[in-house]
Chimera marker file (.cmm) of the C-alpha trace (Angstrom):
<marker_set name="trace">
<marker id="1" x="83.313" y="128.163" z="101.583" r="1" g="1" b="0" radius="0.5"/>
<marker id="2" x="82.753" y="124.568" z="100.817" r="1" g="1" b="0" radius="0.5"/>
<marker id="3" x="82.548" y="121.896" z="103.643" r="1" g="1" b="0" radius="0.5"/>
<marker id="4" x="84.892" y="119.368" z="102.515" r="1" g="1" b="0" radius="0.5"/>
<marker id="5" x="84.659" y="115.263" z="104.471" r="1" g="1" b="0" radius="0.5"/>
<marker id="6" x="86.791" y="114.826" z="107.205" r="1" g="1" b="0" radius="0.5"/>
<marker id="7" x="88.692" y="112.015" z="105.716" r="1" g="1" b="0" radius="0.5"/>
<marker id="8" x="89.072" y="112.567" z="101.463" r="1" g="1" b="0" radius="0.5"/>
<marker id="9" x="92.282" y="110.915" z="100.341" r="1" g="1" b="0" radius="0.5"/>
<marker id="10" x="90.689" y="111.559" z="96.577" r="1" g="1" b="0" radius="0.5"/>
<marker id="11" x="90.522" y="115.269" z="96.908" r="1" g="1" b="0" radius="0.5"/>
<marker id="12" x="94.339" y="115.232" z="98.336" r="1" g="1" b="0" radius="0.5"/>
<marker id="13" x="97.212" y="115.403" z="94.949" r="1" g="1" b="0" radius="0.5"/>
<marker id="14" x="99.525" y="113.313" z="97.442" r="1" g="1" b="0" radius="0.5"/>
<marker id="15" x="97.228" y="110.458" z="96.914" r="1" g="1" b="0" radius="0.5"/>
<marker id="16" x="97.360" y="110.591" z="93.244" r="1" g="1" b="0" radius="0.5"/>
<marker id="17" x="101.266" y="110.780" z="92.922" r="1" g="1" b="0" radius="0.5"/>
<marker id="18" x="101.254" y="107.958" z="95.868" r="1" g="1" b="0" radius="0.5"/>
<marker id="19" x="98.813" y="105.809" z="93.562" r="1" g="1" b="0" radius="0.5"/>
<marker id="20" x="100.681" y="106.459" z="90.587" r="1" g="1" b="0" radius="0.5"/>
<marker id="21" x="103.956" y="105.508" z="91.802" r="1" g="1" b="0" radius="0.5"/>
<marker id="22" x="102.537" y="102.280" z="93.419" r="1" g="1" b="0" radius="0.5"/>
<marker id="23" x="101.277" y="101.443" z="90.057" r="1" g="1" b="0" radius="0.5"/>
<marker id="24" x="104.257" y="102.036" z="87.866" r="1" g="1" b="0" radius="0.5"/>
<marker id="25" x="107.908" y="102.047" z="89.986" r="1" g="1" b="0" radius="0.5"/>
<marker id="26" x="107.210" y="100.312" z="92.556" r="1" g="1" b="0" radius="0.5"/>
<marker id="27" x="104.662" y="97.897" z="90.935" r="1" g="1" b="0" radius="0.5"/>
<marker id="28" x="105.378" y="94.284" z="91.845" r="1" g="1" b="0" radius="0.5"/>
<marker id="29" x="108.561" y="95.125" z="93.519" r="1" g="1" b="0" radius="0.5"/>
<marker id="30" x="109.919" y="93.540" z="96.895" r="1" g="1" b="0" radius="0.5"/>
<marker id="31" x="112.631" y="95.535" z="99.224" r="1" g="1" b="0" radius="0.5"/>
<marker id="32" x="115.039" y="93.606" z="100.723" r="1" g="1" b="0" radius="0.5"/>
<marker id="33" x="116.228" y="96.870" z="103.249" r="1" g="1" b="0" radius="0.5"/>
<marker id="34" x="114.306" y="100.388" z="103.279" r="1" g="1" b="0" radius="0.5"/>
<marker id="35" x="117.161" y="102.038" z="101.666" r="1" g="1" b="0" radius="0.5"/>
<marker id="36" x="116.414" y="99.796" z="98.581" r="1" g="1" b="0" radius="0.5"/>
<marker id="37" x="112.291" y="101.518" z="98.939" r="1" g="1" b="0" radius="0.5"/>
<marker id="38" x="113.852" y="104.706" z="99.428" r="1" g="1" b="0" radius="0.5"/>
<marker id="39" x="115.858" y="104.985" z="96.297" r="1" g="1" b="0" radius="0.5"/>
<marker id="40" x="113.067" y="103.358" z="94.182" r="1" g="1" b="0" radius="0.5"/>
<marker id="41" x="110.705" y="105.898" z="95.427" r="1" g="1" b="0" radius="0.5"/>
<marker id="42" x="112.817" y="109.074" z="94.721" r="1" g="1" b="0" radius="0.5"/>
<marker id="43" x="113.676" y="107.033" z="91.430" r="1" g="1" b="0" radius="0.5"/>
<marker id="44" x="110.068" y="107.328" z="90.453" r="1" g="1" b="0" radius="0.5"/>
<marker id="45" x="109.593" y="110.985" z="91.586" r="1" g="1" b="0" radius="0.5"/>
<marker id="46" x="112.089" y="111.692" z="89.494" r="1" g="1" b="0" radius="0.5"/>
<marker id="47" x="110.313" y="110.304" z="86.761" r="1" g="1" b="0" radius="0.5"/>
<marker id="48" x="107.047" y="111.763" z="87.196" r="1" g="1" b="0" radius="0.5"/>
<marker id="49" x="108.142" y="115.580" z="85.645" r="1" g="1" b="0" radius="0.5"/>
<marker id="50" x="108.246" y="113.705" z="82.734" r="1" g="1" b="0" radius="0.5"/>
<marker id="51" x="104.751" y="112.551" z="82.709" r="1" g="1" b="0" radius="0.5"/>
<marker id="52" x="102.794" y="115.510" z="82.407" r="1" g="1" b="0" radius="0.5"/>
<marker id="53" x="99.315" y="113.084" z="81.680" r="1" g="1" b="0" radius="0.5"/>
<marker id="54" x="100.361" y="111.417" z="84.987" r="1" g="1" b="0" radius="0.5"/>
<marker id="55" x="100.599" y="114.203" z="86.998" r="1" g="1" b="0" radius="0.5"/>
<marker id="56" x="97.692" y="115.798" z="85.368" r="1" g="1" b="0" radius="0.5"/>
<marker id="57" x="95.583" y="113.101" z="86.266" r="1" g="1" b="0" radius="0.5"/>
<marker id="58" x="96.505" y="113.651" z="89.672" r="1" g="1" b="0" radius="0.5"/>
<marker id="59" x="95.045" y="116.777" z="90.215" r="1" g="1" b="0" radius="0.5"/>
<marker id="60" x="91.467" y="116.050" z="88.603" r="1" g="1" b="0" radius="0.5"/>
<marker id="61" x="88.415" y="116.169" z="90.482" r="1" g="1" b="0" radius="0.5"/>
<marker id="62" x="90.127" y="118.878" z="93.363" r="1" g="1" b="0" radius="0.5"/>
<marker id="63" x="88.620" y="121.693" z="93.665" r="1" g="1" b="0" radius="0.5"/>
<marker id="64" x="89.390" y="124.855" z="92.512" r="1" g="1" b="0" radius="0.5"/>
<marker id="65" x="90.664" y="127.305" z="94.417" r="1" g="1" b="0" radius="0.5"/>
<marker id="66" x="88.958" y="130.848" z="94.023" r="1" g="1" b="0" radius="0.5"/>
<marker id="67" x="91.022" y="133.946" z="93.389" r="1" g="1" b="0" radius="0.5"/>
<marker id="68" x="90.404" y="136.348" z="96.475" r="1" g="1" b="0" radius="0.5"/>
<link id1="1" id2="2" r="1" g="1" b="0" radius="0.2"/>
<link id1="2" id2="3" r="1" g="1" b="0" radius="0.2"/>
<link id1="3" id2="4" r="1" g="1" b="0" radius="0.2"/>
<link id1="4" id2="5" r="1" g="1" b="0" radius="0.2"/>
<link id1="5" id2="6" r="1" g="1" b="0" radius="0.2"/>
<link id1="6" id2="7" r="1" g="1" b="0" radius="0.2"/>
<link id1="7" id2="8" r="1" g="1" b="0" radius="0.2"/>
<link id1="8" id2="9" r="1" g="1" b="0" radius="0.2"/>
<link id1="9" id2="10" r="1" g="1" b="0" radius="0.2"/>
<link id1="10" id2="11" r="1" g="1" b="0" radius="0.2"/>
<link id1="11" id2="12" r="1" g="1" b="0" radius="0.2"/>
<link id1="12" id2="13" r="1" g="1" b="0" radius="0.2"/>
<link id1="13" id2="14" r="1" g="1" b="0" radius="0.2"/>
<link id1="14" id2="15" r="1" g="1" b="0" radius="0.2"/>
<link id1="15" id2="16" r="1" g="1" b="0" radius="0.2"/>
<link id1="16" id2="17" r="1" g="1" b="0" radius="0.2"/>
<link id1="17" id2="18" r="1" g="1" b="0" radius="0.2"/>
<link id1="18" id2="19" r="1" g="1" b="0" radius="0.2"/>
<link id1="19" id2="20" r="1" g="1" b="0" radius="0.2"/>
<link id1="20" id2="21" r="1" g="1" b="0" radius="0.2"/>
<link id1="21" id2="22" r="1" g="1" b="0" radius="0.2"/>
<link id1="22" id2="23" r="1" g="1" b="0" radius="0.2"/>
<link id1="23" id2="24" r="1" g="1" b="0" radius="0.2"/>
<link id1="24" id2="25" r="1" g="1" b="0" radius="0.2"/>
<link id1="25" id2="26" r="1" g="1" b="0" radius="0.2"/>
<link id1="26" id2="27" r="1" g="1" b="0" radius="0.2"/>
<link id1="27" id2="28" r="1" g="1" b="0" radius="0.2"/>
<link id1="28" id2="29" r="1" g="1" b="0" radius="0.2"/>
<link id1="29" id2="30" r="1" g="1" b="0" radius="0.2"/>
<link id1="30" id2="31" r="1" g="1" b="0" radius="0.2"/>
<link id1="31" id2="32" r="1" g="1" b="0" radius="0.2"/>
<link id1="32" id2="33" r="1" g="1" b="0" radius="0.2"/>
<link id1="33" id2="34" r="1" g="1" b="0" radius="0.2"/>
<link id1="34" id2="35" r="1" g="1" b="0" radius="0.2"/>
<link id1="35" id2="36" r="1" g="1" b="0" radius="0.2"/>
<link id1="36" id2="37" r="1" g="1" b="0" radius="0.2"/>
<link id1="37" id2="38" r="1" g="1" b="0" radius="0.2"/>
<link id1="38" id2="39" r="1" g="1" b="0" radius="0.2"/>
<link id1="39" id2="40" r="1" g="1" b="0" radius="0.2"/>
<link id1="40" id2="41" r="1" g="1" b="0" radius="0.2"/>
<link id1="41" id2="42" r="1" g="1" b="0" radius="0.2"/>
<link id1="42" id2="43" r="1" g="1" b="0" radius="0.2"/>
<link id1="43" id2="44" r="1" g="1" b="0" radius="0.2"/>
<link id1="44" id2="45" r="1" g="1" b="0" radius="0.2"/>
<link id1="45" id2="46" r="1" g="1" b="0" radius="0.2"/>
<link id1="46" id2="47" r="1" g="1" b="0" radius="0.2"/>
<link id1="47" id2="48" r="1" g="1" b="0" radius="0.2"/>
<link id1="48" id2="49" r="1" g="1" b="0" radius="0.2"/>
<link id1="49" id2="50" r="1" g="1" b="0" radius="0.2"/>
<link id1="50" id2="51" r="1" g="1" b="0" radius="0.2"/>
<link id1="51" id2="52" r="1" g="1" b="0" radius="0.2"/>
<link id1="52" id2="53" r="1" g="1" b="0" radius="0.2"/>
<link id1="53" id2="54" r="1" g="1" b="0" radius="0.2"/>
<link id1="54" id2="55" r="1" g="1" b="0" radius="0.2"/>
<link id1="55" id2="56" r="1" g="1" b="0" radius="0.2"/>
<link id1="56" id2="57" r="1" g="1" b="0" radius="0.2"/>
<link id1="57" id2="58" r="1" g="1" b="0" radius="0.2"/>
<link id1="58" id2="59" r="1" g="1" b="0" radius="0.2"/>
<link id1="59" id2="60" r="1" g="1" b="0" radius="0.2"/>
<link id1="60" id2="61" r="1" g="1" b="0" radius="0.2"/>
<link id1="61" id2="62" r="1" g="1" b="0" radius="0.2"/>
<link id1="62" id2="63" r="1" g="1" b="0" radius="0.2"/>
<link id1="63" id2="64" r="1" g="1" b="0" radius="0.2"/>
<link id1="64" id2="65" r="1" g="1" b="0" radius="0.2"/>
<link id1="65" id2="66" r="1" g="1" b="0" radius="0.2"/>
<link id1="66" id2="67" r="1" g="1" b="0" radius="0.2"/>
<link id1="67" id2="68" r="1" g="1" b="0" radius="0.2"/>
</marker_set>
């Protein structure tokens, strides 16, 4: 068992796809409406299957999870 911080937004694989997206789709980008955010966000999901480095990146430095 490993005691983990109570706040550790790098050890959380949300973060990383939330970083990457801010730094690629919606990079420099201004909404006008949320509906506009909404589509460029799913726009950029969609995108990220594609990226296999990207998404990689996202999950280095977690922890690894012990088979029982």
């Amino acid at each position: 068992m490993v005691q983990l911080p109570a706040y550790a937004p790098g050890l959380h694989p949300a973060e990383g796809v939330r970083s990457a997206l801010r730094r690629t789709t919606l990079a420099d980008l201004a909404f006008a409406d949320p509906e506009e955010l909404i589509t460029a966000v799913r726009r950029g999901l969609r995108r990220l299957p594609y990226r296999p480095d990207v998404l990689d990146g996202c999950l280095t430095g977690l922890p690894q999870r012990r088979p029982p």
